[in-house]
Backbone bond lengths (Angstrom), bond angles and torsions (degrees), N, CA, C in turn:
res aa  C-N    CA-C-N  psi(-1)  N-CA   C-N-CA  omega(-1)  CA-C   N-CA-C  phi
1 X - - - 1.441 - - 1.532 108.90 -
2 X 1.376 105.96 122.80 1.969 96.56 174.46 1.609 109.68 -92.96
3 X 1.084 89.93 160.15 1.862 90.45 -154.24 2.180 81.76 -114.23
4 X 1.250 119.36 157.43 1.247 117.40 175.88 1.461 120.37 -85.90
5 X 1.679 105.21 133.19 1.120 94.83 -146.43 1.653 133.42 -85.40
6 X 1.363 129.26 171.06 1.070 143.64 -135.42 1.524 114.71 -78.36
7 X 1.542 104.89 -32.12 1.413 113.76 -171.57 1.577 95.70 -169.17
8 X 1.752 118.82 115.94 1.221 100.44 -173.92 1.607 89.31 -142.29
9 X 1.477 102.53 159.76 1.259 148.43 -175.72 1.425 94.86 -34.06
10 X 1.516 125.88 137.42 1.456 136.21 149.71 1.632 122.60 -119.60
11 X 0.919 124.07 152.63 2.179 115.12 170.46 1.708 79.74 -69.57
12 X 1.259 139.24 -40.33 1.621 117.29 -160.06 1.678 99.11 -54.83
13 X 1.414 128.45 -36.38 1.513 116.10 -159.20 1.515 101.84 -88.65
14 X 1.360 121.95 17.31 1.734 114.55 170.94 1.506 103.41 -72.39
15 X 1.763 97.41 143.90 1.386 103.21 175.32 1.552 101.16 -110.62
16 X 1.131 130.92 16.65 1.678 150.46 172.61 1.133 102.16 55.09
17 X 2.065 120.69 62.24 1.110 126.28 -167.51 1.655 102.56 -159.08
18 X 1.467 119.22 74.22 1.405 133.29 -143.21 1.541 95.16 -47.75
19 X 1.683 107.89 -35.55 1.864 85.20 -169.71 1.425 110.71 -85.83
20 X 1.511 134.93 -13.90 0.705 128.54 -149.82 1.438 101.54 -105.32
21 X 1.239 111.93 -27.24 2.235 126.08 144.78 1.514 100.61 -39.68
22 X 1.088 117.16 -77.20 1.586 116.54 -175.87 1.469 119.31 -38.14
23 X 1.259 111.71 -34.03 1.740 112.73 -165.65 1.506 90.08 -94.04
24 X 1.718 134.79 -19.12 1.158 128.78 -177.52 1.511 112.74 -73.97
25 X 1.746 96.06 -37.36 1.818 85.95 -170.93 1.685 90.49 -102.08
26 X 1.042 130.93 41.14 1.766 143.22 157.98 1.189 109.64 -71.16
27 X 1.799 91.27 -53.52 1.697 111.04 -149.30 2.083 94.43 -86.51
28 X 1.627 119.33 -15.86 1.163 137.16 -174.38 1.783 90.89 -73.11
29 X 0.943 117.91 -80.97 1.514 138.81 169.57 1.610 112.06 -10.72
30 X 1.792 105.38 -57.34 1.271 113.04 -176.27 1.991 118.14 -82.51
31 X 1.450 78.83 -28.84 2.030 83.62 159.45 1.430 111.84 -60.99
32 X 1.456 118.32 -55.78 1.482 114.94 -170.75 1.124 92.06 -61.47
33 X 1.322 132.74 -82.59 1.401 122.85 -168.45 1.283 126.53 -18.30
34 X 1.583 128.43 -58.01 1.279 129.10 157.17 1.530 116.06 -33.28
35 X 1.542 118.60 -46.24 1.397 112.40 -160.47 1.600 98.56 -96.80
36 X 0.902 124.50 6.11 1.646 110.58 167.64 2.022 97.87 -93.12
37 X 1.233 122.37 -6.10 1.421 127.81 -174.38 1.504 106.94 -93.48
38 X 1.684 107.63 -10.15 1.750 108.30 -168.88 1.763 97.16 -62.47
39 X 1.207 102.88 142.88 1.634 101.74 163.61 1.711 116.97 70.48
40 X 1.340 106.55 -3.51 1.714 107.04 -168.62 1.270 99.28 -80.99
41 X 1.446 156.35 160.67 1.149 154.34 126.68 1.580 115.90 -68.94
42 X 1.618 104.40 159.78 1.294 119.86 -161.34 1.396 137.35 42.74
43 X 1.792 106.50 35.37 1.097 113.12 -166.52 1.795 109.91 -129.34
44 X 1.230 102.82 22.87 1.914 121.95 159.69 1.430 119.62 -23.39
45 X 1.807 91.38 -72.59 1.691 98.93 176.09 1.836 116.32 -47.16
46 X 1.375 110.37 -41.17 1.320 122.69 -169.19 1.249 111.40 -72.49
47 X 1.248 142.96 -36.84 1.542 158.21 146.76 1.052 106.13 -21.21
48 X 1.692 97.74 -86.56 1.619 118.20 -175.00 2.206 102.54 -44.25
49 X 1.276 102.76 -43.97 1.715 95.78 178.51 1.534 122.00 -36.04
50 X 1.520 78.16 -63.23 1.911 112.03 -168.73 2.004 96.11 -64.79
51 X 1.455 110.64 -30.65 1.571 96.76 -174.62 1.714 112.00 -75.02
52 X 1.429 113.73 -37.94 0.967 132.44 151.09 1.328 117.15 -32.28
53 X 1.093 116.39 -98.64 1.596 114.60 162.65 1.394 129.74 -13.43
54 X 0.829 131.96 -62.47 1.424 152.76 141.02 1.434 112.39 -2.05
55 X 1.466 118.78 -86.98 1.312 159.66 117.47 1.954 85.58 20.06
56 X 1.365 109.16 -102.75 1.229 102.62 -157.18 1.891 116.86 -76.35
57 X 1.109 114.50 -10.90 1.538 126.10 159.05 0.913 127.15 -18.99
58 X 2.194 89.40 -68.97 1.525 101.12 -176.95 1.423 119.18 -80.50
59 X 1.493 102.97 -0.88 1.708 88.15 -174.41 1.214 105.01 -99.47
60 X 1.692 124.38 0.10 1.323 121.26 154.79 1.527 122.18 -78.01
61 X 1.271 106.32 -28.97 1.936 117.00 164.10 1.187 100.56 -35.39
62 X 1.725 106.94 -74.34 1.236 124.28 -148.76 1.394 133.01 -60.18
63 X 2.025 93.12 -28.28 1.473 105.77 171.26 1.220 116.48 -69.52
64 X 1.428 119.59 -31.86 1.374 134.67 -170.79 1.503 97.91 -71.72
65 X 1.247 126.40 -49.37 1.264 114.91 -158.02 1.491 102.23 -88.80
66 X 1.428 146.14 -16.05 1.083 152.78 160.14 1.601 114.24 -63.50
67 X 1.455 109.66 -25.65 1.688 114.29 173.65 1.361 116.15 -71.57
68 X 1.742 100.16 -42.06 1.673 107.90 -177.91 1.512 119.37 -66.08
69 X 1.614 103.33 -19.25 1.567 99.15 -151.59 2.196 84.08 -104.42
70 X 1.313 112.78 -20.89 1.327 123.11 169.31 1.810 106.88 -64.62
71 X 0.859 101.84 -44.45 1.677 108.68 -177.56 1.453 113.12 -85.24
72 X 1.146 126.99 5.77 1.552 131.67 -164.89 1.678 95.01 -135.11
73 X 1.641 105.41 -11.49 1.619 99.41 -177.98 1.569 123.94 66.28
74 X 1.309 101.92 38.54 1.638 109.66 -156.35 1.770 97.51 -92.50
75 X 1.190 119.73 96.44 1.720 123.54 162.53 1.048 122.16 -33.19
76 X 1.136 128.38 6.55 1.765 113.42 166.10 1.652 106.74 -128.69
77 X 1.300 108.05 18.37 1.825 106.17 164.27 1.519 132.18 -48.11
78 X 2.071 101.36 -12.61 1.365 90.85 -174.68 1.766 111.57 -108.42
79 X 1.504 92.73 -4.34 1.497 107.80 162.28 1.779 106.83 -62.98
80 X 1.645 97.69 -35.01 1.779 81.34 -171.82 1.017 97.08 -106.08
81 X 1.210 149.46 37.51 1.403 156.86 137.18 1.633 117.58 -58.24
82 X 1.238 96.47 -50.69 1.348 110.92 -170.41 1.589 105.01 -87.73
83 X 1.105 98.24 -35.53 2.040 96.16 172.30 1.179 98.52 -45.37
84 X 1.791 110.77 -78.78 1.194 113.79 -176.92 1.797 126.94 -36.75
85 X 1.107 100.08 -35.52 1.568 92.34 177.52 1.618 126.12 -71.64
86 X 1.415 100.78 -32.43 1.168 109.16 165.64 1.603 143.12 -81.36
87 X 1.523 101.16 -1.92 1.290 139.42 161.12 1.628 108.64 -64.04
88 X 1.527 96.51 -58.17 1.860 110.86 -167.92 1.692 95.90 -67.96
89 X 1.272 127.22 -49.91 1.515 126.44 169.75 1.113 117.58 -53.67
90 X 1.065 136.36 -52.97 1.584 142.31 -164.33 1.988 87.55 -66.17
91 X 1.155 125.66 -82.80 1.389 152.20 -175.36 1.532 77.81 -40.39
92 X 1.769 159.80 -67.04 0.893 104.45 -176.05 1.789 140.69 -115.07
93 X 1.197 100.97 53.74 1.502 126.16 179.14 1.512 100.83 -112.14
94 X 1.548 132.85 -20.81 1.173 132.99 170.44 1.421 110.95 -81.42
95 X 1.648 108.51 -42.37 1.499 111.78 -176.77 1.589 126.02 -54.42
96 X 1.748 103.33 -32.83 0.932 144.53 175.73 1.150 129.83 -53.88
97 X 1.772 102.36 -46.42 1.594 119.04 164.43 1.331 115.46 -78.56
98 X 1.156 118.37 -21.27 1.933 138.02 -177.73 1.623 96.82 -68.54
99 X 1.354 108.78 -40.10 1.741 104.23 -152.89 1.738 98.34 -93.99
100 X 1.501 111.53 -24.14 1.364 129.87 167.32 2.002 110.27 -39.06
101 X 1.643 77.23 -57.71 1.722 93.29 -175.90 1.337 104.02 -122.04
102 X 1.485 140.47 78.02 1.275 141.18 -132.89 1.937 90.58 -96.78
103 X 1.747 108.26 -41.17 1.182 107.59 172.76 1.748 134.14 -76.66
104 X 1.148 92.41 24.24 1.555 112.88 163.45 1.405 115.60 -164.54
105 X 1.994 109.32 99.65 1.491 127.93 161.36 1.526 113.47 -64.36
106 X 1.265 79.50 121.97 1.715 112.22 -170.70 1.903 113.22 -59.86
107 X 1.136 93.39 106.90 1.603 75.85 177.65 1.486 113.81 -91.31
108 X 1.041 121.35 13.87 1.815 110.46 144.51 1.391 107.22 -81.13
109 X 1.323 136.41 -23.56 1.567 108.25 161.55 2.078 126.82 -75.74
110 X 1.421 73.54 -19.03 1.910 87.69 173.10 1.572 96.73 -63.60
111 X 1.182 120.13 -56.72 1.914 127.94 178.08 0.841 112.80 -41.55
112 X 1.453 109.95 -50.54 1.953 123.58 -159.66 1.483 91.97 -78.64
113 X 1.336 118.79 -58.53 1.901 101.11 -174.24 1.859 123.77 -66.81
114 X 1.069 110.37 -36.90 1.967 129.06 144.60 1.386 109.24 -22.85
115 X 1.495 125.79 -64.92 1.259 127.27 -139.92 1.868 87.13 -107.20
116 X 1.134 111.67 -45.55 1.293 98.41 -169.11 1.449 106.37 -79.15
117 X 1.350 141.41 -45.71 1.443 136.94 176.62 1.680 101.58 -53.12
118 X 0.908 145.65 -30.81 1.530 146.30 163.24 1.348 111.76 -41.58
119 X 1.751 98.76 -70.64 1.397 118.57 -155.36 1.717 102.47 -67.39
120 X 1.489 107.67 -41.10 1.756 116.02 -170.42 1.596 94.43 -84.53
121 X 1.462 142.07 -7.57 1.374 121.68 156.64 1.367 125.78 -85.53
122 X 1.237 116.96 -20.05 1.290 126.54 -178.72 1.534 131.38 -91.45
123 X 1.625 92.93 -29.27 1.457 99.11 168.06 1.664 117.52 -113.75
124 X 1.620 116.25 -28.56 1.538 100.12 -176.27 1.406 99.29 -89.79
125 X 1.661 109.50 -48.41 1.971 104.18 -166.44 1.043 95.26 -54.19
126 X 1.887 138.83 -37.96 1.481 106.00 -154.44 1.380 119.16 -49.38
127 X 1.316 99.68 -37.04 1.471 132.56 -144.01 1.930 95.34 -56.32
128 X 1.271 100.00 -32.06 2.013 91.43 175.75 0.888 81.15 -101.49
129 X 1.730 177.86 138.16 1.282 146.52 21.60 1.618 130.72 -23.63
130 X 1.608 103.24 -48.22 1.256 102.17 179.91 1.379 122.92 -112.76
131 X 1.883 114.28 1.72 1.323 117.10 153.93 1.760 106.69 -65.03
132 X 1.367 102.25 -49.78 1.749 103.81 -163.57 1.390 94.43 -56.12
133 X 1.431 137.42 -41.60 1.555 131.86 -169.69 1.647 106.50 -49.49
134 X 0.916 106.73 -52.25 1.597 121.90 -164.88 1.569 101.01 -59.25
135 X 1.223 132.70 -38.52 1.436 135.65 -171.89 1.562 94.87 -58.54
């Protein structure tokens, strides 16, 4: 049964940066995915995939988006340095508790990836949207 989904895609969350859109509604994709898995049985391996996934995604996002904003000379890279880092920590002390109890996905990590991919597109990425344009 697909359940409706959890956190979905808007034109408001473009940062007018085609790859870095792509890795946003990636990371959208891999939330739903998780949340159609909340509560399912026999679906461990699939968790653990998608946490995984997840997991290494963003640290391909992140490099990418730390290259563009490094190469564009963008002044607030160390603000998103530190998001990001604290993203990669948080994500894995949750993952951690997931794999603890692998047969029940945590929906404070369903929250935590929801709330923070929202909150860090809307308020830090915007924030180079219209410096990076100008380059």
């Amino acid at each position: 049964m697909t359940k409706i989904p959890y956190i979905i895609w808007k034109d408001e969350y473009s940062v007018d940066q085609n790859e870095l859109d792509s890795h946003h509604y990636r990371m959208f994709e891999i939330i739903n995915e998780l949340y159609e898995l909340l509560g399912s049985l026999d679906s461990d391996e699939k968790v653990m995939a998608l946490l995984n996934e997840a997991r290494e995604y963003s640290r391909t996002h992140f490099e990418a988006e730390e290259n563009l904003m490094r190469l564009g000379q963008y002044p607030g890279l160390e603000e998103q340095q530190q998001a990001h880092r604290g993203y990669v920590k948080t994500l894995a002390i949750l993952t951690q508790e997931s794999m603890d109890n692998v047969s029940v996905l945590s929906e404070d990590l369903l929250l935590f990836l929801k709330k923070w991919w929202l909150n860090h597109i809307l308020t830090i990425d915007k924030k180079y949207v219209p410096f990076l344009k100008e380059k």
